[in-house]
Structure formats: C-alpha cells, structure tokens
N, C-alpha and C positions, 0 to 999 in steps of 0.2 A: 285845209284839206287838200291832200292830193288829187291827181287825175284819177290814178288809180283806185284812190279811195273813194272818189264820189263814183266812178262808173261802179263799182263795185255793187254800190247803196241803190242807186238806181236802178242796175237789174234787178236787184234783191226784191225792191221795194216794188217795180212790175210783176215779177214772177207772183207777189204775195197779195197785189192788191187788184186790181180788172183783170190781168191775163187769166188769173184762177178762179173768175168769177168772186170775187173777196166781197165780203157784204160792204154794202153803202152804209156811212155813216147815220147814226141815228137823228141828228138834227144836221140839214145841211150848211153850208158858209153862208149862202144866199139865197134868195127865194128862187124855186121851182130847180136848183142847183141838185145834183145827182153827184155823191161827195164819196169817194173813196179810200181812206187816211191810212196811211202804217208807219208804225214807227219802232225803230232799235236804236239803241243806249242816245246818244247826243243825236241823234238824225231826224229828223222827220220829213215825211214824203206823200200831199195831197196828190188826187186824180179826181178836179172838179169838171165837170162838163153837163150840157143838155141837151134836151133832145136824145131821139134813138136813129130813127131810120137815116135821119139828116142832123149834126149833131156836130156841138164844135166844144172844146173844153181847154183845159190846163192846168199841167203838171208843174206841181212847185218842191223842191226840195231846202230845206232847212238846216242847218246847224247851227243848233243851241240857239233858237229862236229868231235864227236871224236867215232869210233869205240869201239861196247862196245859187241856185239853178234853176232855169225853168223851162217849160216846154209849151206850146199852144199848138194845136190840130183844129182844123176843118175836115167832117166824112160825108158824105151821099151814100146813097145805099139805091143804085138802081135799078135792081129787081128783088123782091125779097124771095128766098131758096129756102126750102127745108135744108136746115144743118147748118146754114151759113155762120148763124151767130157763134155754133160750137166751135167749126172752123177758123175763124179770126181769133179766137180762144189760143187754142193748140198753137195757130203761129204765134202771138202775140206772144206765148209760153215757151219761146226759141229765141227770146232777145239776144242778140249777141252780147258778148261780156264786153268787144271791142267797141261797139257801138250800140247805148243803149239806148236808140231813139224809139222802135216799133219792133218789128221784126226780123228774121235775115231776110238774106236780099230773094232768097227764095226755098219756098217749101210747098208741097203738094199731094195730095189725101183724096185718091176717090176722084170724081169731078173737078175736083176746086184744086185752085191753081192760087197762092200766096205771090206776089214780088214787091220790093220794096226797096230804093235807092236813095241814097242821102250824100251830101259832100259836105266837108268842113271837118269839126272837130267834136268831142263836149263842151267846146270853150264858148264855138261859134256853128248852128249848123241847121241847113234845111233839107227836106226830101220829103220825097211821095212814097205812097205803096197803092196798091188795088190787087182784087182779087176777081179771077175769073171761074163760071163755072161752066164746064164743056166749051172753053176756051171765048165763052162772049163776056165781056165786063161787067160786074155786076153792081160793084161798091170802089171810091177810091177816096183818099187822106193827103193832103197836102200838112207839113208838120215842118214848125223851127222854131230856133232856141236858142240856150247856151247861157254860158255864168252869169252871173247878178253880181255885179260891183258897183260899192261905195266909193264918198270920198274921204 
C-alpha cells in the first residue's frame, strides 16, 4: 500500500467511524473496550479505546488481515462544557487528507477554540491538540504512531 493509499483510508475511515459519531461495535475486542470498526473492500480500520471524560485508546489499520498502521492517544477532559463533545466532533470531521492523525492544526465555532500540531510523517509521528472554551483550556490529547512492519 502506498502513502497515499493508506492516508486516504484513514481519513475515510475517521470521517466514517468517531468523528461522525459512527455506532460502537456490537461486542467489543476487550472487556469494558468501546470499539468502533469500518471497513472497505481489503482495509479494515478499528477505533478501540476507554474511558470518556479521561480516556486513552487505539487506532489500528489493516490490509487484508494483516496489521499495517497504528495510532495510540491519551485525552483529559478538564472541564466538562455544554457542546463540547459536539465540538470535538465537527473538528475531528476536518482530518486533513495530509495528515491523518486528529484534526487540523486549527478550527473554531462559537466559544470553542480546536488546535492541534504533530511532526513526523504517516510512516512515523507524534502530536498534541486541546481545545479551549472562552480561550481557558478545557480538554487536551497527546497521540503517536506510524507503520507496522514485519520481518
């Protein structure tokens, strides 16, 4: 698979699965595990994690059964906002195509203030985001990754 191929899937498979609110699988991987699955033609693309307010998880991407990408996030959440959770939504639903780690590097709605900065590659990468409301901090995500290779 290429770069471009796999960034591609991986938007796809954000935009389709948490950012849009996508239903949680019906039995999850692991216990107490909050499991969000999608899949097209050879691809498949988990979004396991736990926890809500405070919540850490992990994104795996597959071709044809075989692990090829992955992602792990740690989030706080602290102060809880009316709309916030819609909020992180809507950004989460602006992946860039170039970088499909969380959100862009910045978007803004009303009170609530998105930012989020990463360095490296799809190959290899880490970065933050948080979001502020009436410019005080309220929630932030530390998040890295990058390919799965055999020998």
């Amino acid at each position: 698979m290429s770069n471009k191929d796999i960034v591609h899937f991986i938007t796809e498979a954000k935009k389709n699965a948490y950012a849009s609110g996508g239903g949680l699988a019906s039995k999850p991987t692991r216990p107490g595990a909050k499991d969000i699955p999608y899949q097209k033609d050879k691809w498949s693309y988990l979004d396991s994690y736990y926890g809500e307010l405070d919540f850490m998880g992990e994104e795996v991407v597959w071709e044809q059964n075989r692990a090829i990408w992955g992602m792990n996030y740690r989030g706080d959440t602290y102060e809880e906002i009316a709309g916030f959770p819609q909020f992180l939504l809507e950004a989460l639903m602006r992946v860039p195509d170039d970088a499909p780690y969380r959100g862009p590097k910045h978007y803004a709605n009303g009170p609530f203030e998105y930012f989020c900065e990463w360095s490296g590659s799809v190959e290899s990468f880490h970065g933050s985001e948080y979001v502020t409301y009436e410019g005080s901090r309220i929630y932030s995500l530390h998040f890295h990754g990058g390919k799965i290779s055999y020998t």
